[in-house]
DSSP file (Angstrom, degrees, kcal/mol; ACC not computed):
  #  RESIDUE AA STRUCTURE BP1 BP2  ACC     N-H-->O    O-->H-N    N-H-->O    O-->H-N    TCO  KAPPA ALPHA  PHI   PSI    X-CA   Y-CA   Z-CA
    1    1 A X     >        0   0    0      0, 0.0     4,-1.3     0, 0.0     5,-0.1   0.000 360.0 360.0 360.0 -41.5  172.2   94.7  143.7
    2    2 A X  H  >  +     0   0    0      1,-0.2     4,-3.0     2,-0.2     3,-0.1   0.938 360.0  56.1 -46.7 -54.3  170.0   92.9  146.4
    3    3 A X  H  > S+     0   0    0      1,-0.2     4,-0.5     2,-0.2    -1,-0.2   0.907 107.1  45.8 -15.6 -70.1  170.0   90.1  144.1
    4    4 A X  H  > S+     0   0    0      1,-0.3     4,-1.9     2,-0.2    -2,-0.2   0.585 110.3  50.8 -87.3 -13.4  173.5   90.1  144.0
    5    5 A X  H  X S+     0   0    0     -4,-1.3     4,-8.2     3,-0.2    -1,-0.3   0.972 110.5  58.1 -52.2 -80.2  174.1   90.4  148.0
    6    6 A X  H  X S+     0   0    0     -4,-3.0     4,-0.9     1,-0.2    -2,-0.2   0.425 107.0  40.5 -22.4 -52.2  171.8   87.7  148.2
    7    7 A X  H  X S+     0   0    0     -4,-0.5     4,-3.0     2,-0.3    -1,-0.2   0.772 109.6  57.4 -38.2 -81.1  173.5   85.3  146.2
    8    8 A X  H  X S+     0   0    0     -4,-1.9     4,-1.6     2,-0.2     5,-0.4   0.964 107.9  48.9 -48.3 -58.7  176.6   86.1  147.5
    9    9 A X  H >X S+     0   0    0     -4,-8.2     3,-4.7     2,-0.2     4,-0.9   0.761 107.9  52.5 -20.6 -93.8  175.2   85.2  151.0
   10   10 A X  H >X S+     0   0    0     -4,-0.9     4,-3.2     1,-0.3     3,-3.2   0.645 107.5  56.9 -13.5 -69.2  173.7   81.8  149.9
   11   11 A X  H 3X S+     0   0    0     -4,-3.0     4,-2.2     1,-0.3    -1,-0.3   0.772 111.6  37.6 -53.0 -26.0  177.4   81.1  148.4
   12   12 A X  H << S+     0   0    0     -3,-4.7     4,-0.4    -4,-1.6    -1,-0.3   0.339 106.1  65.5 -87.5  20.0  179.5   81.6  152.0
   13   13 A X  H << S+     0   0    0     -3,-3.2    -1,-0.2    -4,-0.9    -2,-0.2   0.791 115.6  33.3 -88.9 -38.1  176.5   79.9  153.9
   14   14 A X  H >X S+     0   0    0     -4,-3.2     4,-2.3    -5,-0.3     3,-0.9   0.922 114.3  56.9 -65.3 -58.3  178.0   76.9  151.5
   15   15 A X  T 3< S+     0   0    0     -4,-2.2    -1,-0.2     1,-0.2    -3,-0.2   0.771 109.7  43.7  13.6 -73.5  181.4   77.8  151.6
   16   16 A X  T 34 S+     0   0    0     -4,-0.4    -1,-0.2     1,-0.2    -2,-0.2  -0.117 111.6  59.8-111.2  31.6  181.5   77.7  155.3
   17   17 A X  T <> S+     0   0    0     -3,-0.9     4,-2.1     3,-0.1    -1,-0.2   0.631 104.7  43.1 -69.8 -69.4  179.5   74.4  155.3
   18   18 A X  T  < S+     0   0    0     -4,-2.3    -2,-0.2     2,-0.2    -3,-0.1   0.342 113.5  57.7 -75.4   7.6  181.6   72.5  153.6
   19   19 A X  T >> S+     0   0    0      3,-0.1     4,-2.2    -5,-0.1     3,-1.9   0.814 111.3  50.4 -87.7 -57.5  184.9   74.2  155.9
   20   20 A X  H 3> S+     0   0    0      1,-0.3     4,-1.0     2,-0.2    -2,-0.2   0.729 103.7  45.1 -81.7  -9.0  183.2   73.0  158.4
   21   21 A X  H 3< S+     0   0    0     -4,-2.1    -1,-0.3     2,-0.2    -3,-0.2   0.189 117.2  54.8 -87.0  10.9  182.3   69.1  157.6
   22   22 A X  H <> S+     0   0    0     -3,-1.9     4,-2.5    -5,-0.2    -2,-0.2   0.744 110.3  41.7 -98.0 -39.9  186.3   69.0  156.4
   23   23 A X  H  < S+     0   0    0     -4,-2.2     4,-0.3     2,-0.2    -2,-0.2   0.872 115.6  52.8 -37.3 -50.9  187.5   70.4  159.8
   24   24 A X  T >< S+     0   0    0     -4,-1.0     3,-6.9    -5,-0.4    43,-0.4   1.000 112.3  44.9 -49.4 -53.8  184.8   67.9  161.6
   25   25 A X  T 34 S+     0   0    0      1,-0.3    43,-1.8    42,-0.1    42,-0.3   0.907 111.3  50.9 -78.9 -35.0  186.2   65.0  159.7
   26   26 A X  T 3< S+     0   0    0     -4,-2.5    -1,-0.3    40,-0.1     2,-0.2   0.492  84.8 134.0 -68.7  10.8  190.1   65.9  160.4
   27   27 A X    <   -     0   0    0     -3,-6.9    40,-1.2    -4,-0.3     2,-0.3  -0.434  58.5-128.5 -60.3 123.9  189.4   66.2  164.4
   28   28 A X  E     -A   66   0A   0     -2,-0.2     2,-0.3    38,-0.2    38,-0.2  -0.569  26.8-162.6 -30.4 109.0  191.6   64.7  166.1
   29   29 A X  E     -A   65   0A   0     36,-1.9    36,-1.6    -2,-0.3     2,-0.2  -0.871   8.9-137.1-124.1 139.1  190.2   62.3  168.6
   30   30 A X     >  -     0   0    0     -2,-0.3     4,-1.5    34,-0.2     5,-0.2  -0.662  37.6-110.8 -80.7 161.3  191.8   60.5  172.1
   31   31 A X  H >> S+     0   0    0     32,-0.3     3,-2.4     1,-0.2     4,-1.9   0.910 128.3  48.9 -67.3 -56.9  191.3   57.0  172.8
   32   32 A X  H 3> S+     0   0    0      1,-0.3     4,-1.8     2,-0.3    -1,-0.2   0.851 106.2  53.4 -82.2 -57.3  189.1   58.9  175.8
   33   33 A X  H 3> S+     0   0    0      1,-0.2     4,-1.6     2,-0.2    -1,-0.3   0.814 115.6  44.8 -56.1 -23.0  187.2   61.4  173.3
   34   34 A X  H <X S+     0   0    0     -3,-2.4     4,-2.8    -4,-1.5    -2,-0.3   0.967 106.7  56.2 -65.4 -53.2  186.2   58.1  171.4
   35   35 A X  H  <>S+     0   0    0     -4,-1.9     5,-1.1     1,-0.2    -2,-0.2   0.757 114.9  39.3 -41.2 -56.1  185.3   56.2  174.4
   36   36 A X  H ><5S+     0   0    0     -4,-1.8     3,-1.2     3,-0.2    -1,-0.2   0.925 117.5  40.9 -82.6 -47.9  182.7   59.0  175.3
   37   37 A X  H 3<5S+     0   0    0     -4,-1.6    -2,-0.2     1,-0.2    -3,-0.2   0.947 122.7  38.3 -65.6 -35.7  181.0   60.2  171.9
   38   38 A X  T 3<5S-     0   0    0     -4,-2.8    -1,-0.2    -5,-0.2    -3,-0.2   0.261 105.6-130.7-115.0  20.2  180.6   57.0  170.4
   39   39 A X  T < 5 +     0   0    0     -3,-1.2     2,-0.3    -5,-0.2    -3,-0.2   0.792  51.9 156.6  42.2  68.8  179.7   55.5  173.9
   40   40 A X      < -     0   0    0     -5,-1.1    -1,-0.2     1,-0.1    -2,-0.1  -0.937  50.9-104.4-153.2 118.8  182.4   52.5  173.3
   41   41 A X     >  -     0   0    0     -2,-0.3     4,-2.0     1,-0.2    -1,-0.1  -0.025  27.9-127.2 -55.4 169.8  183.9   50.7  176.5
   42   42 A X  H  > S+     0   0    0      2,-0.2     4,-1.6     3,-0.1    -1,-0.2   0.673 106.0  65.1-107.0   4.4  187.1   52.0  176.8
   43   43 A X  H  > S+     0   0    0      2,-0.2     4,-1.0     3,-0.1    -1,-0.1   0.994 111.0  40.8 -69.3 -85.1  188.8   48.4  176.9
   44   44 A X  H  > S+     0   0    0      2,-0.2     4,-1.6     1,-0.2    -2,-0.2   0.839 107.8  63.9 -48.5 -48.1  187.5   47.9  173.1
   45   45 A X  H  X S+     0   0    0     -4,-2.0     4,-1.1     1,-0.2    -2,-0.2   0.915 106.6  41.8 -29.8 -87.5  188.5   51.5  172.4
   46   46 A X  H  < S+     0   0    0     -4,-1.6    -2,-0.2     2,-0.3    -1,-0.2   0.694 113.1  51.5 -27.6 -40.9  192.1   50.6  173.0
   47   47 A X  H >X S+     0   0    0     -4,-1.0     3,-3.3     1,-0.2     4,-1.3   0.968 109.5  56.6 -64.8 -71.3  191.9   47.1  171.1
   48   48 A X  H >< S+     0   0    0     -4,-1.6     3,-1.1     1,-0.4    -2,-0.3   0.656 107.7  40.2 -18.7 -60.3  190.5   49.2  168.5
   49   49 A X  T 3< S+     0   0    0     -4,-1.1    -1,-0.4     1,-0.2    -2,-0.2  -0.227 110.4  64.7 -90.7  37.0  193.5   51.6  168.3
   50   50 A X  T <4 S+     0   0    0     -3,-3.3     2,-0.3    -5,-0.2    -2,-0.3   0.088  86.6  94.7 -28.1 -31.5  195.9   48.3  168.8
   51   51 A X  S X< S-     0   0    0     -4,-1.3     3,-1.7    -3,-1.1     5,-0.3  -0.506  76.9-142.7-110.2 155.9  194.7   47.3  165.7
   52   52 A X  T 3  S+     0   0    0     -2,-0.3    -1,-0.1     1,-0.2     4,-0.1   0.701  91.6  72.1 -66.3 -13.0  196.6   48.1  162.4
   53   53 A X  T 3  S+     0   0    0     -5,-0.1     2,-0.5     2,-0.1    -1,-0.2   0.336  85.8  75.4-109.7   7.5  193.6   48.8  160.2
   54   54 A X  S <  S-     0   0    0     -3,-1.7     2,-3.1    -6,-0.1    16,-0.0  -0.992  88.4-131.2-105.9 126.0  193.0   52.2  162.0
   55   55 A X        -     0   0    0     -2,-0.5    11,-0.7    11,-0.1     2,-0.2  -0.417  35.9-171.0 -87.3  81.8  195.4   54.5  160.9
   56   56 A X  E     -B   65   0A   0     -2,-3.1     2,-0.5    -5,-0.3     9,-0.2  -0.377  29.7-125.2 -72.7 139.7  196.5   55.8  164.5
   57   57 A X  E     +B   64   0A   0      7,-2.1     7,-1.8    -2,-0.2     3,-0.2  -0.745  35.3 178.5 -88.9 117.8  198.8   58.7  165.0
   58   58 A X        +     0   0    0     -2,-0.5    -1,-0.2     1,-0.2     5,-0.1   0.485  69.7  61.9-107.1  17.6  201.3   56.8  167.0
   59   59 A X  S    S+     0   0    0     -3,-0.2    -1,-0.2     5,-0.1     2,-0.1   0.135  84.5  84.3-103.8  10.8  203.5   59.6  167.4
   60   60 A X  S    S-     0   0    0     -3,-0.2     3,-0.2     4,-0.1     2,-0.2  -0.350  84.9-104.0 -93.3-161.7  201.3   62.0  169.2
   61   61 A X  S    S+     0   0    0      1,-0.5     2,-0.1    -2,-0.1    -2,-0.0  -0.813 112.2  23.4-148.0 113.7  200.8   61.9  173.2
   62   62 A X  S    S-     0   0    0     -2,-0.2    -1,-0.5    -4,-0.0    -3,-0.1   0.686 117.8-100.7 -49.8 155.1  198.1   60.6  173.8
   63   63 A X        -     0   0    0     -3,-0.2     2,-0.3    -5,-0.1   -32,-0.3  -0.148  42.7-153.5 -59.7 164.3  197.7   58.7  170.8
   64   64 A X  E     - B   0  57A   0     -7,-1.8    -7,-2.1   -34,-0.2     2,-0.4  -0.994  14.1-169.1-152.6 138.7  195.4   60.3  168.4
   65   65 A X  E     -AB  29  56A   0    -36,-1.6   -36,-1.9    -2,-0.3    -9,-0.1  -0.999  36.2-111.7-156.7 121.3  192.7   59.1  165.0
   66   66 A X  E  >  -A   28   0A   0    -11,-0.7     4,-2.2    -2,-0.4   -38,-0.2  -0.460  21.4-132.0 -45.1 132.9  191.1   61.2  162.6
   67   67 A X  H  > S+     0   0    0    -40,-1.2     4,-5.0   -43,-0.4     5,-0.3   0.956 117.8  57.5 -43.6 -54.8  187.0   61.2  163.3
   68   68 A X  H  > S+     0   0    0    -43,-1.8     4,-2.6   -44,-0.2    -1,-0.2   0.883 106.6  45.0 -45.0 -64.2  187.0   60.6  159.5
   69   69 A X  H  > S+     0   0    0      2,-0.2     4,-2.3   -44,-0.2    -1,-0.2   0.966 114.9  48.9 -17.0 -75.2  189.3   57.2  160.2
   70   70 A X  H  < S+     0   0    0     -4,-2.2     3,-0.3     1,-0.2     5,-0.3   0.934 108.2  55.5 -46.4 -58.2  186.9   56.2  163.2
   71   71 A X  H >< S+     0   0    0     -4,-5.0     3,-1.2     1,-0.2    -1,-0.2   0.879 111.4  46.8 -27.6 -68.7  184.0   56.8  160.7
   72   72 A X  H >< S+     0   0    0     -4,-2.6     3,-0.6    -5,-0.3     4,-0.4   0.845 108.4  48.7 -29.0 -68.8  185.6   54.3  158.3
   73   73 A X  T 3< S+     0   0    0     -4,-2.3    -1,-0.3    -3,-0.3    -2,-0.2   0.025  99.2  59.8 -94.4  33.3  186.2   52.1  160.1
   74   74 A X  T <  S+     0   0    0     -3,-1.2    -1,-0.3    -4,-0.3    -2,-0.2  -0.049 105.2  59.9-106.8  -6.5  182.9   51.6  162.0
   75   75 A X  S <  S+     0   0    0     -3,-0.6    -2,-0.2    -5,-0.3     2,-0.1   0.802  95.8  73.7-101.1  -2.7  181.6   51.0  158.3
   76   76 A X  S    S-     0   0    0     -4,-0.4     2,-0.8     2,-0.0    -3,-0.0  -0.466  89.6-118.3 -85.1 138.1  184.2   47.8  157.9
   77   77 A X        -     0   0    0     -2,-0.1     2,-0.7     1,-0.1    -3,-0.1  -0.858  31.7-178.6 -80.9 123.8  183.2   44.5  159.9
   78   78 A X    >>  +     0   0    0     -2,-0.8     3,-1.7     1,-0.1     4,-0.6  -0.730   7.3 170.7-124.9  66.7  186.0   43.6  162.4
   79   79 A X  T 34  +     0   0    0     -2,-0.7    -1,-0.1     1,-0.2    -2,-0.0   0.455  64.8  74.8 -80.9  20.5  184.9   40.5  164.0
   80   80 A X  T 34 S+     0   0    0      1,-0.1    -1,-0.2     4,-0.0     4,-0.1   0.473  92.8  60.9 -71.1 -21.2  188.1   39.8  165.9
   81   81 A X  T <4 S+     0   0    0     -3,-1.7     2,-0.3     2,-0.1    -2,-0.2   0.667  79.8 110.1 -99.8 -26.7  186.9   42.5  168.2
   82   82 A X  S  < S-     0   0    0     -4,-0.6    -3,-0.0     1,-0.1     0, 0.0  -0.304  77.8-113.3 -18.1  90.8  184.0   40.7  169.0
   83   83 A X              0   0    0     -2,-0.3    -1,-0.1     1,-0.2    -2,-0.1  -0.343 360.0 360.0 -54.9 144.4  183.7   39.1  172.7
   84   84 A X              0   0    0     -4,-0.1    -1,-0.2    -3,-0.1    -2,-0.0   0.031 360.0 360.0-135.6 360.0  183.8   35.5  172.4
């Protein structure tokens, strides 16, 4: 029976991992919550959600980008964004 306790533990420890890295990756973020975690002027933040290849929620107030999105597209090169 301990066993089976055990087990069962293990499986919600996993469970409620993987709840919580899908929650992480649908947070909502503001141009301002980007700005500060990913320590990103907040002038290029904005270009950044100006540009079409981030899928911005433009129907919120304040506008609003999945983490998962931001994530993404920090693995993409965007050298238009690039100070010249």
């Amino acid at each position: 029976m301990e066993k089976l306790l055990e087990e069962q533990q293990k499986t919600n420890e996993l469970l409620q991992r993987l709840v919580d890295k899908e929650t992480r990756e649908n947070e909502l973020l503001t141009i301002e919550q980007v700005h500060k975690e990913f320590d990103i002027g907040l002038n290029k933040v904005r270009n950044m959600f100006n540009d079409p290849e981030l899928p911005v929620q433009t129907y919120t107030v304040p506008f609003k980008v999945k983490r998962k999105a931001v994530e993404d597209y920090f693995n993409t090169r965007h050298d238009y964004l690039c100070e010249k």
